[in-house]
C-alpha positions in Angstrom: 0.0 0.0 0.0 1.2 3.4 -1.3 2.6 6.0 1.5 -0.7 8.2 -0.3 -3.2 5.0 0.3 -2.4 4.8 4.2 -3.0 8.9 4.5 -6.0 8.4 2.6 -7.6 5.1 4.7 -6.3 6.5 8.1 -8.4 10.3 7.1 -11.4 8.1 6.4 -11.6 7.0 10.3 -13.0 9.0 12.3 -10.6 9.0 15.0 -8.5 11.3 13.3 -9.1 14.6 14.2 -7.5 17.9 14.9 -4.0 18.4 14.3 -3.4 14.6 13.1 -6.2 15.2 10.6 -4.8 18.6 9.4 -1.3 17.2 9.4 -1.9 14.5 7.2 -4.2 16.4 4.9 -1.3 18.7 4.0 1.3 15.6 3.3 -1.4 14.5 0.9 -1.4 18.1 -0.5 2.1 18.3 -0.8 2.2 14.7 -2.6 0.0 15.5 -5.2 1.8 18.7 -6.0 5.1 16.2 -6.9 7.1 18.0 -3.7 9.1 15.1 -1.9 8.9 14.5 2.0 11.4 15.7 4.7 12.9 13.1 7.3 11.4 14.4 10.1 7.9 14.6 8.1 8.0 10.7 7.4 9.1 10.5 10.7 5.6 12.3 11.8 3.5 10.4 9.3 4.7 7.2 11.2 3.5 8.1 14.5 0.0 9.9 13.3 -0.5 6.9 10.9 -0.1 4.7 14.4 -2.3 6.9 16.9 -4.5 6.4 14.3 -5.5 3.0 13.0 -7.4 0.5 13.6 -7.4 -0.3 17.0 -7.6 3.0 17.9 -10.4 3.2 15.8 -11.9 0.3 17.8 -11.1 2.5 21.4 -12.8 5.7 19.4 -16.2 4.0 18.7 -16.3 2.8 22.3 -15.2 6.4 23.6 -18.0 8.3 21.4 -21.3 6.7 23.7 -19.4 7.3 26.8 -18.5 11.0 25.5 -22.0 11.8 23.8 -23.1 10.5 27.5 -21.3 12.0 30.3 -19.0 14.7 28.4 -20.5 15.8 25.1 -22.2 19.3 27.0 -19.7 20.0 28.7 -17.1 19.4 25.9 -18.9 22.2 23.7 -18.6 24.8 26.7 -14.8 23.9 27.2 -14.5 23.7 23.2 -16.0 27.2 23.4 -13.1 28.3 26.0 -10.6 26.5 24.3 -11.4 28.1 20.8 -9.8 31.2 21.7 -6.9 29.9 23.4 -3.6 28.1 21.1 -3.3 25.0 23.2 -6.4 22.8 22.4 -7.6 25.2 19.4 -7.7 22.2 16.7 -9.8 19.8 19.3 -11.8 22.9 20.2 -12.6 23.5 16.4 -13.4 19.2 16.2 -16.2 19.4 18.9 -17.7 22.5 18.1 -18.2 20.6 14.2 -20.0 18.2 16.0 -16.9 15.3 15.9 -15.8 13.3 18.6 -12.8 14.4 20.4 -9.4 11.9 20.8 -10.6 10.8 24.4 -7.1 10.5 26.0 -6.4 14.7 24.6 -9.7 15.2 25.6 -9.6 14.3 29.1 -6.3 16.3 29.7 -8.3 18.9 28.3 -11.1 18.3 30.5 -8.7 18.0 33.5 -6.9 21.3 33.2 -7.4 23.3 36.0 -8.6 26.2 33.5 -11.1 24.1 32.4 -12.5 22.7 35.3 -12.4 26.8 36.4 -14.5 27.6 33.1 -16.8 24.5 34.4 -17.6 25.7 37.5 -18.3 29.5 36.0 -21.1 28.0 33.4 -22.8 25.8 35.9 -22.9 28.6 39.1 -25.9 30.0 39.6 -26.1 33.8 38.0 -25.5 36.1 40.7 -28.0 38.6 39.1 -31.4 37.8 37.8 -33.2 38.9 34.0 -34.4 42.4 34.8 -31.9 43.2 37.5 -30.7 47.0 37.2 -27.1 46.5 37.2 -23.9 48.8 36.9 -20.2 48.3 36.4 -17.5 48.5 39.5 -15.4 51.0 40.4 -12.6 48.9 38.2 -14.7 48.2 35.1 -12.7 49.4 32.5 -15.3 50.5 29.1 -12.6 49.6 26.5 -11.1 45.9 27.9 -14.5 44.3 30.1 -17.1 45.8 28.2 -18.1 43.9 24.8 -20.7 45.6 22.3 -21.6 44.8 18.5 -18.7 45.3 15.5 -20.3 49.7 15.7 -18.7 52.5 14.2 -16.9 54.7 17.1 -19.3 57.2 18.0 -22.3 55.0 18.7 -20.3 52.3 20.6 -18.7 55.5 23.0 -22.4 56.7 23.2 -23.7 53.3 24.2 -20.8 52.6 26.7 -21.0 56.4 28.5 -24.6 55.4 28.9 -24.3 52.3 30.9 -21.5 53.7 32.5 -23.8 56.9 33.6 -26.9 55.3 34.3 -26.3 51.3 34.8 -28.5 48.9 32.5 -30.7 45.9 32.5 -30.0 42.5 32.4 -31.7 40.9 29.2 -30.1 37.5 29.1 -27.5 35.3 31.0 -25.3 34.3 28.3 -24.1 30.2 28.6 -20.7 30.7 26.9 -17.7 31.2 29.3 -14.7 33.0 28.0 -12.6 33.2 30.5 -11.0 31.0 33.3 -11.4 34.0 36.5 -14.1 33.8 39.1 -16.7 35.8 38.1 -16.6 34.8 34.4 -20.3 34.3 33.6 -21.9 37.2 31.0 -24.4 38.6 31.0 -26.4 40.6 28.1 -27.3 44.3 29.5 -29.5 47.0 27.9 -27.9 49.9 28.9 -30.5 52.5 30.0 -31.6 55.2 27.5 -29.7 52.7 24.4 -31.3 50.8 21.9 -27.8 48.4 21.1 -26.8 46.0 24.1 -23.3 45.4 25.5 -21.9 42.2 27.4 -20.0 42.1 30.6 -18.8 39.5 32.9 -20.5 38.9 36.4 -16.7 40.0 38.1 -17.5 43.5 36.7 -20.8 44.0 37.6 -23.0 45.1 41.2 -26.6 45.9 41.7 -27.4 49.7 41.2 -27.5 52.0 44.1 -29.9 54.6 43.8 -28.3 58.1 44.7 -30.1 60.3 46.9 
């Protein structure tokens, strides 16, 4: 069997994922463009080609009910997390299409203490309620913690010296968790007197005090 014939059965399994399946989809690439291998890239080949056969393939299909199961909604909150970090980026992008993470890469990922962090943020219960008047802390700063829609200057400053004058209301407790700090749940605000809504985590947020 051709060096292009293993790449080829060892993509159609489904236990190849993230960087393995990226990996071997450029060798094929470069093969078919006539360009000839480096050492160390044959070298690679060899050791995704054997984290990825047919056993393997055998522990996968077992792993997937026990993932779809007992990790599968947690995976796409840590997938969500992970998306915008480098480290697990390529699994991240796996389970949010839906495929079925590499269980031992998985369950180091599950395992990190940023994860388990990012766990216990999405499953806390929200501090504030839908409807509560909120307004940012003393620390919040309108540039780095507060996040409003892809707006030309003008109206995002307009929006933002709004909530920061007058506080806002919460319209929705958001589930994704972008950060590993306490206090990391968002929430969806509709700052008062604005029409465009702005998100903040909890960690920046307190109930408003009404000013004599």
């Amino acid at each position: 069997m051709s060096m292009e014939q293993k790449i080829t059965e060892t993509l159609s399994r489904s236990v190849c994922g993230g960087w393995d399946r990226g990996f071997l989809e450029s060798i094929l690439e470069q093969l078919a463009k006539g360009r000839s291998l480096s050492i160390k890239q044959k070298q690679s080949i060899g050791k995704v080609l054997a984290r990825n056969d047919v056993d393997a393939q055998g522990i996968h299909d077992n792993w997937k009910t026990e993932y779809v199961e007992k990790y599968k909604e947690d995976g796409v909150v840590l997938a969500t997390y992970h998306s915008r970090q480098p480290y697990y980026k390529p699994m991240a992008a796996d389970i949010l299409a839906g495929r079925i993470p590499e269980y031992k890469k998985f369950l180091r990922m599950y395992n990190n203490k940023y994860s388990q962090k990012v766990l216990t943020a999405h499953k806390q219960i929200p501090r504030y309620e839908v409807n509560a008047h909120v307004q940012g802390r003393a620390g919040l700063n309108a540039f780095k913690d507060i996040e409003i829609t892809d707006l030309d200057w003008t109206t995002q400053s307009s929006v933002v010296a709004k909530f920061k004058k007058h506080g806002g209301f919460i319209i929705e407790v958001r589930s994704e968790i972008y950060s590993h700090a306490k206090g990391s749940k968002r929430y969806k605000i509709l700052p008062i007197g604005a029409t465009i809504p702005v998100i903040i985590e909890e960690r920046h947020l307190k109930l408003h005090r009404k000013t004599k």
